[in-house]
Phi, psi and omega in degrees: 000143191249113172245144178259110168292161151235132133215189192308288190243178180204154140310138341274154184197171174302276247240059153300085165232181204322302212294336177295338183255345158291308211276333151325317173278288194330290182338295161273347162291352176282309188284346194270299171286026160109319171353132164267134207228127171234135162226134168253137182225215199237164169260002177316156164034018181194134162032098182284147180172161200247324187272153093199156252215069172332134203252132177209162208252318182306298145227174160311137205240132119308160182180124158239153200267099185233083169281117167300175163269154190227125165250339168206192199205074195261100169068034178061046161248099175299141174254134190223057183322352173277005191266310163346306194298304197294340190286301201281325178287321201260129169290048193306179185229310155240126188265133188244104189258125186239129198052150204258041204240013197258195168264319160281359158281316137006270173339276202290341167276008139271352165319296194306313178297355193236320195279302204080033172296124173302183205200097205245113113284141175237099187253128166277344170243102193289177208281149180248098186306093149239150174312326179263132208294332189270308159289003160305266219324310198293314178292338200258312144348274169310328176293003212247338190220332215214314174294304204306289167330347174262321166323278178311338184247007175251131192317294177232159183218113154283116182285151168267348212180141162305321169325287180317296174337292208276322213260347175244014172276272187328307184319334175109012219270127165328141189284312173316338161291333194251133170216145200274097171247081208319186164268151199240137157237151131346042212297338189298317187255355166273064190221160174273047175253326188269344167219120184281351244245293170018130194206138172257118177260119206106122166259038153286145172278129175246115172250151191234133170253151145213130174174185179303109176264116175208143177337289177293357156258022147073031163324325189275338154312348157270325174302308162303332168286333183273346180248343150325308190247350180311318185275000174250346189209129158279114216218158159193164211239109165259111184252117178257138186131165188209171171124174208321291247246024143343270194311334186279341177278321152323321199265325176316298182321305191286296146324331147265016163079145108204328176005298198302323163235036196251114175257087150255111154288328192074212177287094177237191198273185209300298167309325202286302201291312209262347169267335159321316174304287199287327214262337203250152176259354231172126164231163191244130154216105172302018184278154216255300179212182170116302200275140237209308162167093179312078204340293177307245221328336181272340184257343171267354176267311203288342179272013162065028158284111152327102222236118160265145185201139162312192177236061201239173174026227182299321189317311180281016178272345192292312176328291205278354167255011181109327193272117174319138163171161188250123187274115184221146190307134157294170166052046210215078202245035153309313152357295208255325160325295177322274197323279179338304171275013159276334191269302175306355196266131192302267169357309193271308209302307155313312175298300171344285169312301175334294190299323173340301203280344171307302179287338148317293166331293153328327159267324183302344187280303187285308165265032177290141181281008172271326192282320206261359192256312177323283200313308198277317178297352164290322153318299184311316178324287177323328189253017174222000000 
């Protein structure tokens, strides 16, 4: 069976975030159970090249690789006018398109309407709260018109969180169409296992964010929060990650006196990340709108981390499956102040820690990329 990935960006690129490292696992867990996998992507951020041949220490994975030309660039949208060409030339038996807010998905769901090829959506995002007036107008405009139409033609649409189901159930979309497929992670390199060398510098408590720094994952609501508690806890804030608002968050940091224990790292490596990981006590994640079920939570739970996470999208599904962690109102960053001094008191802080490890037992059952590579070829199966 030939399945066609469609997104934006792919490995490697600037820009590895959740759907990029979903459609990566997916991927090779597909070619590793036999599947022959072509992902089309964008030529954005990265290498022009037509190949490339993923590497895994168990075995080789093949994957092709086909970055289109980007003729623009809308709102982190490749407009990529070769992909029409590429659908209708390649014998796919299925196309798999992940969010429906892109130009290939678009593409293929006009594709879908002329070839009758199934069509696998996979959406990764809840709708996203913006400040600004012209992507408000331009995302409600598309929701009204260009989503529904992608919705409506595609055979099955996966979901990540139940949360997301309910919220494309209100879209009008048939309950028979949807199917619930969580996100997969590695617990083997997401293990406290994997780098000894790692040293906690300090008795300050270090909480660590990762992610995309963009409005909505609400760093700067953390930054007020970190100046909240700066004067009762010795504390310090490691943020990973790159992107638009960077720099207005540097300036932020700097205007609430906190600089000093405020860390942007930017982009690092693998290694760089899993020792971030191991050095922290506490991981945060402050987002506002967007999120669906986020990888870094899921990767601070397999390091057996205490966690604060809004209460947004898909998050509060983890909740209602167990996993200890303290759940709190977006944009709220008293909230996460509060959570933060709850945690240091040694009674909380030790209870805290216990469940960390409970919840990792509980995410490998649920959330493994083996569970998740399974689940969807059975979605494929349906449509053949």
């Amino acid at each position: 069976m030939h399945i066609c990935m469609l997104c934006n960006f792919f490995y490697p690129t600037a820009l590895f975030g959740g759907i990029e490292k979903h459609v990566y696992n997916l991927s090779k867990g597909l070619s590793e159970a036999g599947f022959e996998v072509s992902v089309i992507t964008s030529d954005l951020f990265t290498y022009s090249g037509r190949k490339w041949f993923a590497q895994s220490e168990s075995q080789n994975e093949k994957i092709m690789i086909q970055r289109l030309h980007t003729f623009a660039d809308l709102m982190n949208n490749p407009i990529t006018p070769g992909l029409l060409f590429k659908l209708f030339q390649n014998g796919f038996d299925i196309i798999h398109c992940h969010d429906h807010y892109y130009f290939g998905s678009l593409t293929s769901a006009c594709v879908r309407r002329i070839q009758k090829k199934p069509l696998v959506l996979t959406i990764h995002t809840s709708k996203v709260n913006y400040r600004q007036i012209f992507p408000s107008l331009i995302r409600s405009i598309y929701d009204l018109s260009f989503s529904r139409y992608v919705l409506n033609m595609c055979d099955r649409i996966i979901v990540l969180s139940e949360a997301l189901r309910k919220k494309v159930l209100v879209d009008n979309v048939p309950l028979s169409k949807i199917r619930c497929i969580p996100n997969g992670i590695d617990f083997d390199e997401f293990s406290t296992n994997t780098f000894t060398t790692s040293k906690r510098s300090g008795k300050s408590n270090v909480l660590l964010f990762v992610g995309r720094l963009v409005e909505r994952k609400g760093v700067h609501v953390l930054l007020e929060a970190i100046k909240l508690v700066s004067n009762q806890l010795n504390c310090r804030l490691v943020i990973i990650g790159d992107g638009p608002e960077r720099n207005k968050l540097e300036k932020l940091s700097k205007a609430l006196e906190i600089d000093s224990i405020v860390s942007f790292l930017g982009h690092v490596s693998q290694k760089k990340l899993i020792e971030a990981y191991q050095s922290s006590d506490i991981f945060v994640l402050p987002s506002i709108s967007g999120e669906v079920q986020p990888f870094v939570l899921l990767e601070a739970i397999a390091f057996q981390k205490p966690f604060i996470a809004t209460k947004v999208g898909g998050i509060p599904d983890l909740e209602r499956q167990g996993l200890i962690g303290y759940y709190v109102e977006p944009n709220n960053p008293i909230a996460i102040a509060d959570a933060v001094l709850d945690f240091s008191q040694t009674t909380t802080n030790n209870f805290m820690k216990n469940k960390s490890n409970i919840n990792r037992i509980m995410a490998e059952q649920k959330f493994s990329i083996e569970r998740m590579v399974k689940d969807t070829i059975k979605v494929y199966e349906e449509l053949l």
